[in-house]
MARKOL-736361 format. One record per atom (N, C-alpha, C): y, x, z. Coordinates in steps of 0.02 Angstrom, whole numbers, plus 50000, padded with zeros to 5 digits. Atoms other than C-alpha are relative to their C-alpha. Example, Ala and Ser with C-alpha at 12.3 -4.5 7.8 and 13.67 -1.06 7.14 Angstrom:
499415004550000
497755061550390
500605004550000
499414995849997
499475068450357
500554996150037
This chain:
500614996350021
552925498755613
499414995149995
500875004250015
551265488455538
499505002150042
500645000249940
549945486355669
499345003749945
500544999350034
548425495055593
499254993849992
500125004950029
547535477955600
500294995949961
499705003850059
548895471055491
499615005049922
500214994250053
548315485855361
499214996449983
500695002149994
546325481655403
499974993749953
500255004850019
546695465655369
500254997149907
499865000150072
547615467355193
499345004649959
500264995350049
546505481655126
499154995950011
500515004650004
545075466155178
500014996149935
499735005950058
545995453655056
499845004349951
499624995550057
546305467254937
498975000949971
500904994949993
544155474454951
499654992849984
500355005350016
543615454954931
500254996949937
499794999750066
544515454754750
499685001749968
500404993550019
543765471354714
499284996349984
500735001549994
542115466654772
499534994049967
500385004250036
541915449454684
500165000149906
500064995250064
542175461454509
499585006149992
500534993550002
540895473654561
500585006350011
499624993150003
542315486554579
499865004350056
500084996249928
541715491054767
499065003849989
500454997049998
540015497154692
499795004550002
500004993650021
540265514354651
500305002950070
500004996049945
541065517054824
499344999950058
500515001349950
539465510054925
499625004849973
500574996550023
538365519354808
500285007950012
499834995350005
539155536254804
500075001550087
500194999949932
538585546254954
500525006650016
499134999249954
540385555454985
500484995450041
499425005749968
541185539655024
499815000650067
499944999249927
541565542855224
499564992250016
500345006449977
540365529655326
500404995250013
499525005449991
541645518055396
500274998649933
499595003850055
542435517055196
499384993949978
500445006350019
540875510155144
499564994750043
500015007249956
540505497255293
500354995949977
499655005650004
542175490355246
499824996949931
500365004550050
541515488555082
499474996249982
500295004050031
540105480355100
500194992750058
499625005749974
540985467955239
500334995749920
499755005350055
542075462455088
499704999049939
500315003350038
540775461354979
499664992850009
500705003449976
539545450355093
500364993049974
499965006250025
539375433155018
500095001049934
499565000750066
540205436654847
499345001349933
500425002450019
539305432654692
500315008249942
499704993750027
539435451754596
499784999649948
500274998650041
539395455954432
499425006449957
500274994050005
538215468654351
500535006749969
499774994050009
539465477754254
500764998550031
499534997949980
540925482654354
500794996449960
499315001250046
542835473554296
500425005550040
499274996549976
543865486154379
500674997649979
499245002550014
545535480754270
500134995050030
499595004249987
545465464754296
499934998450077
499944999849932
545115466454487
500575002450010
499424996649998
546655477054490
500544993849985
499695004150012
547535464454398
500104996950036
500065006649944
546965449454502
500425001050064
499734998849927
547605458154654
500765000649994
499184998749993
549535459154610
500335006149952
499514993450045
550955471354538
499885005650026
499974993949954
550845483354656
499245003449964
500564995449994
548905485554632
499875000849920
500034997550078
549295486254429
500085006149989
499774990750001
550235502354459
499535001850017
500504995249962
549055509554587
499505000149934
500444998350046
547655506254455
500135005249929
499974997250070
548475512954308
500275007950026
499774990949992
548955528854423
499105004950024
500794998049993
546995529054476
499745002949939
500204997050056
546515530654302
499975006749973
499564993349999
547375547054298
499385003950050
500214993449968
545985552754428
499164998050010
500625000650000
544235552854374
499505003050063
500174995649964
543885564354493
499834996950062
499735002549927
544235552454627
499574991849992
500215006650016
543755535754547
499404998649970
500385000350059
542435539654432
500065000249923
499874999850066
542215541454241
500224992849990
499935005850020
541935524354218
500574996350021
499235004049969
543245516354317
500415002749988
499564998150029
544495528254239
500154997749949
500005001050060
544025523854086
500254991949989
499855008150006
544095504354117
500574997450035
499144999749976
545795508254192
500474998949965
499584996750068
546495516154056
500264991649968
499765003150060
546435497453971
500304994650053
499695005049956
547365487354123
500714998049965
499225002250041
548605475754040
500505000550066
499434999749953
550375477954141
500364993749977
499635005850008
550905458754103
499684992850038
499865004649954
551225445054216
500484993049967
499705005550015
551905426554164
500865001450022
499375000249989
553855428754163
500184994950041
499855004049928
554875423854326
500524994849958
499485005750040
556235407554281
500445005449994
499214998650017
557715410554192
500784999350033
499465001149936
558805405354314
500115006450051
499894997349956
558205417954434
500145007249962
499884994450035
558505432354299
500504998849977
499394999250017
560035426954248
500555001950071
499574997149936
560675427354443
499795007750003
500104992749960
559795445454462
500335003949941
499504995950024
560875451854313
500684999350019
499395002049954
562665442554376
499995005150055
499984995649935
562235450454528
499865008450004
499914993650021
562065467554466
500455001749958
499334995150055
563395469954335
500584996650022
499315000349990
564535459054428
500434996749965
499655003050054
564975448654302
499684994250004
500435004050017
564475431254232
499615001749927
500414998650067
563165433054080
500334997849970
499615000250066
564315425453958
500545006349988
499904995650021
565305437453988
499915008350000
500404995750012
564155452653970
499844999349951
500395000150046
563155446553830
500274994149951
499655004850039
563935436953669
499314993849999
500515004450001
561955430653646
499325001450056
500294995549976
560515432953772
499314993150006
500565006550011
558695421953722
499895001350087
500315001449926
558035414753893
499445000549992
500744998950008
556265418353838
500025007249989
500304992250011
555555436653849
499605001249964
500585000550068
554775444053736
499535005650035
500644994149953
553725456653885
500174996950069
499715000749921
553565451454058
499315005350026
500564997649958
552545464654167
500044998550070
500345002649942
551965465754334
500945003650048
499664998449967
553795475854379
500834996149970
499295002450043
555235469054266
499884996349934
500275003250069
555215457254108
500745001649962
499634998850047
556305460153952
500344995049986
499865005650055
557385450253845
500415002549955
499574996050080
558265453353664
500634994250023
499365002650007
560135449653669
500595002949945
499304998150074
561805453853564
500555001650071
499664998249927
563125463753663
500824995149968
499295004150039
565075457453621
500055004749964
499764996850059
565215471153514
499605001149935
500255002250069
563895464953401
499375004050008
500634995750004
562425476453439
499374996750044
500475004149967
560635470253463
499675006550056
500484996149948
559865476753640
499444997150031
500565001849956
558565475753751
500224998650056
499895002449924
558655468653933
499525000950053
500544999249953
557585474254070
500304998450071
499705001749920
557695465954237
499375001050049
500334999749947
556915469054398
499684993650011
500345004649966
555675452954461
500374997950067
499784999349929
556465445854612
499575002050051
500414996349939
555745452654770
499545004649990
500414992850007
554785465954708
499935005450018
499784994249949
555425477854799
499394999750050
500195001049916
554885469354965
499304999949984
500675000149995
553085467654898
499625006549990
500264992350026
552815486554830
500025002650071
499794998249921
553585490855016
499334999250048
500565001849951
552035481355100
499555003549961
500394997250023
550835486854989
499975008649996
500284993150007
551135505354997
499975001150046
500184999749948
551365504255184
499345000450002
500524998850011
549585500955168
499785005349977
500554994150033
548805511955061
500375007050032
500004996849976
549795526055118
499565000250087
500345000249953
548955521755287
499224999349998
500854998850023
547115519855216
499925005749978
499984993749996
547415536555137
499925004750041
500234995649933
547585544355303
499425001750040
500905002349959
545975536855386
499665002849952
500814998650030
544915541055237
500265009750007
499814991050009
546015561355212
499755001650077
499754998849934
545935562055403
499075001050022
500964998950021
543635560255360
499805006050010
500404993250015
543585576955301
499655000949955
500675003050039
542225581455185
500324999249914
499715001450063
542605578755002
500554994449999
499395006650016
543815562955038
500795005650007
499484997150019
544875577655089
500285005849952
499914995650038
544715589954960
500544996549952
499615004250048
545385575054843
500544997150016
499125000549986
547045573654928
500124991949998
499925005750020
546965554454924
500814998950035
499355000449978
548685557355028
500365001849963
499394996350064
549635566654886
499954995149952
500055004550036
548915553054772
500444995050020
499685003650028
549735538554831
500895003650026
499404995250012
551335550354882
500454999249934
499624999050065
551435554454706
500274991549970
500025007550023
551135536354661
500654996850020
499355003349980
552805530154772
500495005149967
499524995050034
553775542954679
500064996149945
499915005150054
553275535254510
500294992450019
499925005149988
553545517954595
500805000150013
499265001149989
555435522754649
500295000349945
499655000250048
555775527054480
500034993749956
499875004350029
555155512654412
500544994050043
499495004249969
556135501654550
500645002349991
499224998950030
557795508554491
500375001349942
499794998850071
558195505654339
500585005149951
499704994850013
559595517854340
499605006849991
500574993550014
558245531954357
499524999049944
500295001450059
557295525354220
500315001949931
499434996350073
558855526554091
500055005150003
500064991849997
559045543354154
499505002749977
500594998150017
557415546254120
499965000749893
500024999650075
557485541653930
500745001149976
499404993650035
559295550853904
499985005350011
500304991249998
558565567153963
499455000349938
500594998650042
556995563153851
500195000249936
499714998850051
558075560253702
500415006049995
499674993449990
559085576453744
499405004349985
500714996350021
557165584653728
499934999949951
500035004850073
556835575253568
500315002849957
499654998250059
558125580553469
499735005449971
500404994450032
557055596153412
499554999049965
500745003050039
555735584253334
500344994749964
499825005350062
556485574353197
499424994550023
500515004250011
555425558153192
499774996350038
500225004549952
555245551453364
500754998850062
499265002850005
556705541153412
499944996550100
499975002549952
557125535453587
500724996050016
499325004350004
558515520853618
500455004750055
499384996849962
560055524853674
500284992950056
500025004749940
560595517253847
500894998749985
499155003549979
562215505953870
499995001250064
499884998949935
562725512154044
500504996150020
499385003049973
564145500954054
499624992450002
500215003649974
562905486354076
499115000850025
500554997949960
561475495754170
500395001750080
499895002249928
561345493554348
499135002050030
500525000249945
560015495554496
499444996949975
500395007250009
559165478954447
499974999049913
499755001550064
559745479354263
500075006649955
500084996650048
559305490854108
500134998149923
499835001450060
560225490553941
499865005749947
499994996150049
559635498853789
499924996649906
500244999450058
559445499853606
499604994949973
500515001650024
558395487753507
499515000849944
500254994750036
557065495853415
499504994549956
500495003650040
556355486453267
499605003649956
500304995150026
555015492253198
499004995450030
500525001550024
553065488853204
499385001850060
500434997049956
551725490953358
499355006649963
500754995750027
550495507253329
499274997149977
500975002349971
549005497253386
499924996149930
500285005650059
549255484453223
500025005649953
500224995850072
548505497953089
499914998349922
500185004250066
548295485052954
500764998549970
499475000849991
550195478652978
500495007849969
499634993650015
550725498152972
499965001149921
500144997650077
549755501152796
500454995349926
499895004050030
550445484652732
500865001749979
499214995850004
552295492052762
500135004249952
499814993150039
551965505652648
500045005150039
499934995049969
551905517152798
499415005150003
500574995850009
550845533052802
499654999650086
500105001149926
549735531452968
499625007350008
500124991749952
549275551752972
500315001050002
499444998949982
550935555052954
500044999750063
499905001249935
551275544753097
499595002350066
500484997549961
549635550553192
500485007550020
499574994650003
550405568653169
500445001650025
499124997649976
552165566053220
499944996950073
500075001949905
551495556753388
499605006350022
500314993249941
550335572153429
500615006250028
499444995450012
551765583253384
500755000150033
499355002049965
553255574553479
499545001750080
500334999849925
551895571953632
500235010950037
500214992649996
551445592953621
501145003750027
499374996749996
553475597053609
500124997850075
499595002649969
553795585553766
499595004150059
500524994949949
552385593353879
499965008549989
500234992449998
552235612253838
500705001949972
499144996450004
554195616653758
500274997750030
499565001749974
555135605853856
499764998750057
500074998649926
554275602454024
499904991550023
499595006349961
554655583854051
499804992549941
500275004550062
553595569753942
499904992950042
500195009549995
553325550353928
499135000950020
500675000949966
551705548154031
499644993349993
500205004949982
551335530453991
500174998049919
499945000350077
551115533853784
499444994949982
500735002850007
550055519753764
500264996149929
500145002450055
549925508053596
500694993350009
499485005349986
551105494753665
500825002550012
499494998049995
552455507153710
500255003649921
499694993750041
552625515253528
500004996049919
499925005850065
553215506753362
500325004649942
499724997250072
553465513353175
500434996649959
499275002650018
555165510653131
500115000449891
500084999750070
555405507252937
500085006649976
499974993850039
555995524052888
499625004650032
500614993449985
554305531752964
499905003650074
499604996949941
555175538253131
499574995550033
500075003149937
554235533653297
500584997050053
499655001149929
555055521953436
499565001250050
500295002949919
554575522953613
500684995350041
499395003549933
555225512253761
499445001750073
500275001449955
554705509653928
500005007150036
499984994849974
555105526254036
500095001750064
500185000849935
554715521454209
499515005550022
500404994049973
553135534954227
500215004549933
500014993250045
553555552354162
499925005350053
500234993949981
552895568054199
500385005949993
499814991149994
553475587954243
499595003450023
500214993149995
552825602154214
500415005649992
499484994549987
553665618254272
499705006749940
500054994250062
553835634354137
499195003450025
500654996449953
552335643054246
499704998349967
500505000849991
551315632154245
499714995949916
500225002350068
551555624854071
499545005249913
500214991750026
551125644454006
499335001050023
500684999749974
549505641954103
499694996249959
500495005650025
548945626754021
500045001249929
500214999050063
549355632553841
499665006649971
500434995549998
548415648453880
499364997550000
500975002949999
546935639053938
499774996349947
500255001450076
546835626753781
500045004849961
500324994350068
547055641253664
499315004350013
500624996149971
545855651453767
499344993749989
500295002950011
544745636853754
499924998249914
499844996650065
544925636553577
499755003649961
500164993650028
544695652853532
499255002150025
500454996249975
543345657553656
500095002150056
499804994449947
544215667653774
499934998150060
500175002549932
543535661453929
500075003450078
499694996149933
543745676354032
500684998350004
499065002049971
545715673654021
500054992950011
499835003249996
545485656954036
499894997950080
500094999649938
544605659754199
500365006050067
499594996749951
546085672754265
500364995350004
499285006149982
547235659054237
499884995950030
500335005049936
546275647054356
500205004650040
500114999149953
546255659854486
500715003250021
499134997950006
548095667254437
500344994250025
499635005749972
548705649154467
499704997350057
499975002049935
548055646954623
499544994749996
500575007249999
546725631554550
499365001350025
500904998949980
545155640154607
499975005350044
499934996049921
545025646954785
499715006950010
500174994049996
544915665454804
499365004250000
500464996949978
543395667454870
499364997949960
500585002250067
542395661054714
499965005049951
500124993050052
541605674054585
500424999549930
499735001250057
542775674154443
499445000549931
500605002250079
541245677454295
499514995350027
500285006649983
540365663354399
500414994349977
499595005850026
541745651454343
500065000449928
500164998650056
541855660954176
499514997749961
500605002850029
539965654454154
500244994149999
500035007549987
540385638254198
500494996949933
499595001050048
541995638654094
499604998349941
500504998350055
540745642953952
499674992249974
500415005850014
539645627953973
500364993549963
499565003350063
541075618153925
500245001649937
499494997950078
541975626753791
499285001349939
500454997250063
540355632153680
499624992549979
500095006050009
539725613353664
500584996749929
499595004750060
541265606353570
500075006949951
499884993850057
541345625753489
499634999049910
500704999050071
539675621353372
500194993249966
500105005050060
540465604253300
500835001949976
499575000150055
541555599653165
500515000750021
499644999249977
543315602153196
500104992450017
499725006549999
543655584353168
499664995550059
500325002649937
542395580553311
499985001950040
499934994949939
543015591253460
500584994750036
499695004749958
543575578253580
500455003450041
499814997749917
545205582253705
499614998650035
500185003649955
544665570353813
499225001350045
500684998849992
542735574753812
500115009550032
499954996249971
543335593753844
500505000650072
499594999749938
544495588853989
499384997750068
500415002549941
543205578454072
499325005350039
500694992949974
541755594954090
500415003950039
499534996149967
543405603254155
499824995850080
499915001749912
543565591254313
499104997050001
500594997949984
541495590654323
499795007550039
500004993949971
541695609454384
500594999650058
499614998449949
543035606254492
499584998850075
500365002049950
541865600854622
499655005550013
500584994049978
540715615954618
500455005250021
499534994449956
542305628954658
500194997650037
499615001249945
543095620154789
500784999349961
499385000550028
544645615954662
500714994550050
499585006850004
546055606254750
500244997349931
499675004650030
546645592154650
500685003349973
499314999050035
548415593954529
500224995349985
499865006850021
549235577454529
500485001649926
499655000850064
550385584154398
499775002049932
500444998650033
549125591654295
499514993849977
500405003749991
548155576954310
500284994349943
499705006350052
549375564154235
500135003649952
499964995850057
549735576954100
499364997849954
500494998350058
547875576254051
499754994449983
500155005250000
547795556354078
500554998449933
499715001950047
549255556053943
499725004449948
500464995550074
548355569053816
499414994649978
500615005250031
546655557153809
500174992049968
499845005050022
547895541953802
500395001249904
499704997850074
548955550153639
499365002149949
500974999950031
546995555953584
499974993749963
500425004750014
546555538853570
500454994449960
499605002450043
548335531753492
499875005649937
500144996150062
548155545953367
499454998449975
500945000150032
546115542453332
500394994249934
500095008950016
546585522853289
500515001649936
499634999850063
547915527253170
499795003549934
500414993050038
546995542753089
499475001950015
500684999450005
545095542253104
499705006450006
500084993050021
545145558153038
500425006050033
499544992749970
546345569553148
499685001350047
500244994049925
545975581853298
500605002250018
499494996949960
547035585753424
500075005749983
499704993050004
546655604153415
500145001049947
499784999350068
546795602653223
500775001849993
499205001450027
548705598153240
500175003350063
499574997349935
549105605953414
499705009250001
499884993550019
548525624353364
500325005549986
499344996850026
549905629653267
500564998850049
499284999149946
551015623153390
499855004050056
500184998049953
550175628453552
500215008849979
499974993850029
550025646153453
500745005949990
499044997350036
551945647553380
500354999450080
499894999749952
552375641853561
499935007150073
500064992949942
551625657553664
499985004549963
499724995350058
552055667553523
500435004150028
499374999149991
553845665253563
500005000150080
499935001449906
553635663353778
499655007150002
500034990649969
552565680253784
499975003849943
499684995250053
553315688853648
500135007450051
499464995249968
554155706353692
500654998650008
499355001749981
555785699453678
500184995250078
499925003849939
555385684553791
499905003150062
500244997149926
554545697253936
500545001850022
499674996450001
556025707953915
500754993850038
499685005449983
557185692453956
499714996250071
500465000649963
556065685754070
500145004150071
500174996749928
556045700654190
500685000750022
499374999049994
557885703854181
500324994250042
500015006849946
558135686254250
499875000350059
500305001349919
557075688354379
500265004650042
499894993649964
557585705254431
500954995750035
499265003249973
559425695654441
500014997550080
500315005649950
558765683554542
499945002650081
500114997749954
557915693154648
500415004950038
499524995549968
559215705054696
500574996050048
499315006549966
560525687854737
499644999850059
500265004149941
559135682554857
499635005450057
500264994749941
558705700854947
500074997650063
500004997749918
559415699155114
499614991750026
500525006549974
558485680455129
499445000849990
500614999350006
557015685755053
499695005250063
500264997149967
556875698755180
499894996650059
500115001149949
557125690055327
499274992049996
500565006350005
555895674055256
499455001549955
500454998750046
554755683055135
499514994650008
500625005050006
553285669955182
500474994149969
499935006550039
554535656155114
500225002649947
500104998650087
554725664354968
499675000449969
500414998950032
553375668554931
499254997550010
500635004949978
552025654754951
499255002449972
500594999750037
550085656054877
500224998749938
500045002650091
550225655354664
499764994750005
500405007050006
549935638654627
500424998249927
499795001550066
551305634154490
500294991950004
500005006550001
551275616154549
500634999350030
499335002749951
552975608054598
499814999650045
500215004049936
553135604854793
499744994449988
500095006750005
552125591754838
500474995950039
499735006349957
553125575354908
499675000050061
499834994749924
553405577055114
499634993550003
500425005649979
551975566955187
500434994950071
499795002649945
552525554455310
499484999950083
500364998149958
551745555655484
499774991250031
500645006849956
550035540955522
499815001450022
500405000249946
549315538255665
499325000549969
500984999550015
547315542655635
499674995250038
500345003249912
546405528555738
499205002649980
500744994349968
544855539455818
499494993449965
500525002150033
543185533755778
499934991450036
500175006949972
543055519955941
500474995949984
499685004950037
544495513955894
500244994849951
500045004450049
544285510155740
499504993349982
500425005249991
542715500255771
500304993150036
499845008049983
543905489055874
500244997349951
499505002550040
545025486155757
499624995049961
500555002550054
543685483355629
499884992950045
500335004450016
542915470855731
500454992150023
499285005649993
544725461055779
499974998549931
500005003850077
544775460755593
499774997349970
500605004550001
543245454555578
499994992150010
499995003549987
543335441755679
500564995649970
499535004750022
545125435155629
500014998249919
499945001550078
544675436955431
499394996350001
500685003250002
543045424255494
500454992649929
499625006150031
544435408455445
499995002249901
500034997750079
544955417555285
499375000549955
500974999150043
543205420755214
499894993149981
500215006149999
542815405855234
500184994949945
499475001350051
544175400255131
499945001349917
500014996750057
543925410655004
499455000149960
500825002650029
541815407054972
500414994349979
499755005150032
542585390154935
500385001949938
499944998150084
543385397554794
499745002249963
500634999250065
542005404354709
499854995249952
């Protein structure tokens, strides 16, 4: 078990990164931050030469792999981090100088069990992606087909391991405050966060990941996902497909192809919308680097380490509330907050209705083509603070991948709107879900259901029947020690003292 001055004294290292990028400004200034968070921040500021405007990414960066993820899962929570530092999240590169070739050719051998000659007829020793968790490489299998290669980093494991030890343990101390640090669940945050992180450390869960998503897919002509070689995927080792074809982000490149780029705008809103609201289960990490226009027009994606679920419930909630937003309908959009359990009982439902209002009639009076998701999501979590909303981590990354597909769709098509092209679907979608046929189906189910599970339901009715919420269980917290208030002042000032050497150290690098 990590001494809580081993913790002190990483989340020191970690806060004197931060702090000589301005990234620790917004917690000193902001007068929620619990007193002891912002002491430690301005300890690891003192001395450091700050900038005026804030680098958040590349502080994140600077600090390691581990704190690439964490940042790019922060982004996801304005609520928590701020606008701005969400926003300057959003553009954190995930690439790291590729590890030797040597040591990636032993960490495939050693996963498939084989020697690489004979696995791979050709396999370049240069990558053509290295990030902060696994780097790529293009090869030829023996049966003649060009794939991709994704390998684990050596030791990466063991460093994600220390690092979430940590933060799950800073989590505690600041949730453990009270006060707004705990309304914002910073414990379910990084929770959720080692969840995403196991999937990306197993590359077997990853392929799984994008052969369920292509099983989704198939209902949307046009957006293509590789197909996995399982007979040289492994733990450590991911074989798929190689997808030639053209990055989103180069728009000049696309036109030069002869390719249509509203088309393509179109068929990425339109694949996104099918994967989140009909099917339940979407690519969360749709950014410009993950998505390429294949000559005959068809989107690739890769990279399927973070993906998101949303359950039928709660996905019937959220395409109620954008249409209701939409349309107007603000009263239903404010039963379905209080129907799902997002806005605490004891708040006036046409008091939230007003509030609702304030947002939705703003983007109502402009053009269609100028009705921002992103700008109506963010007035959404501005009110969460005035009801007493808990937090929705899965809701959350949902609405961090809508502003990211927003902003791949803008760049390609100037001219599109989300709700322009997600209308008709959203629309034809709860059409067919609360139809009469579907209720009628629907209840019959349940009535099944519920009849299998009588004699348990009776004797456990409270575990059946929890508060409405809609949200998957959250992930089973592990149990930290809280150190009390005097305590923590020792700690603090053991840490103090023993990070005098280090400091020291570290002004010299300025």
């Amino acid at each position: 078990m990590t001494a809580p001055v081993t913790h002190i004294w990483r989340l020191l290292k970690w806060g004197r990164v931060l702090a000589r990028h301005g990234a620790l400004r917004g917690i000193e200034r902001d007068p929620n931050t619990p007193a002891p968070v912002r002491r430690l921040a301005r300890l690891a500021r003192f001395g450091a030469q700050v900038p005026k405007v804030p680098e958040y990414a590349v502080a994140f960066q600077n600090i390691g792999p581990a704190a690439i993820k964490l940042g790019q899962a922060l982004a996801t929570r304005p609520d928590l981090v701020g606008e701005a530092a969400a926003r300057d999240l959003l553009r954190l590169q995930d690439a790291l100088p590729p590890a030797p070739f040597t040591q990636i050719k032993a960490a495939i051998e050693q996963a498939l069990e084989r020697p690489l000659e004979e696995i791979y007829a050709q396999f370049d020793p240069e990558p053509v992606g290295a990030a902060s968790i696994a780097q790529v490489h293009r090869a030829v299998t023996m049966e003649g087909r060009e794939v991709a290669v994704k390998v684990l980093r050596p030791g990466i494991e063991e460093e994600f391991a220390k690092a979430l030890d940590t933060y799950e343990w800073a989590a505690a101390q600041v949730e453990a405050m009270g006060g707004e640090a705990a309304r914002l669940r910073p414990r379910l945050v990084i929770a959720h966060f080692r969840q995403w992180t196991a999937r990306e450390l197993d590359l077997r869960r990853e392929a799984a990941s994008a052969s369920e998503l292509a099983e989704g897919m198939a209902a949307e002509p046009g957006f293509d996902v590789p197909a996995i070689d399982w007979t040289r995927t492994a733990r450590r080792v991911m074989t798929m497909d190689w997808i030639d074809g053209i990055k989103l982000s180069d728009r000049e490149a696309l036109i030069a192809a002869g390719l249509d780029t509203r088309a393509l705008s179109q068929r990425l809103v339109r694949a996104f919308l099918r994967q989140a609201i009909a099917e339940g289960f979407f690519h969360a990490d749709l950014h410009q680097g993950n998505l390429f226009a294949k000559p005959n027009g068809h989107i690739g994606a890769i990279d399927f380490g973070i993906m998101g679920r949303v359950d039928r419930q709660a996905r019937l909630w959220l395409a109620e509330i954008l249409y209701g937003l939409i349309t107007g309908n603000y009263a239903r959009v404010a039963e379905i907050h209080f129907e799902a359990g997002y806005v605490p009982a004891h708040h006036n439902m046409a008091e939230f209705t007003t509030a609702l209002r304030a947002v939705g009639e703003p983007i109502r009076g402009l053009p269609v083509k100028d009705i921002s998701v992103g700008q109506m999501l963010d007035g959404l979590f501005a009110i969460t603070r005035d009801f007493d909303m808990p937090t929705q981590p899965h809701l959350l990354l949902l609405q961090k991948t809508m502003v990211m597909v927003e902003g791949v769709a803008t760049a390609l098509d100037p001219d599109i709107n989300m709700w322009e092209t997600a209308e008709p679907f959203v629309r034809e979608w709860l059409r067919s879900e609360l139809g009469p046929e579907a209720k009628i189906a629907d209840e019959l189910v349940r009535n099944v259901r519920t009849l299998r599970r009588l004699p348990e339901l009776i004797r456990r009715i409270d575990y059946y029947y929890p508060a409405p919420g809609a949200a998957p269980p959250p992930p089973p917290l592990r149990e930290i020690a809280v150190v009390q208030p005097p305590r923590f002042g020792g700690y603090l000032l053991t840490a103090i003292v023993s990070a005098a050497a280090g400091a020291a150290a570290m002004f010299l690098l300025n």
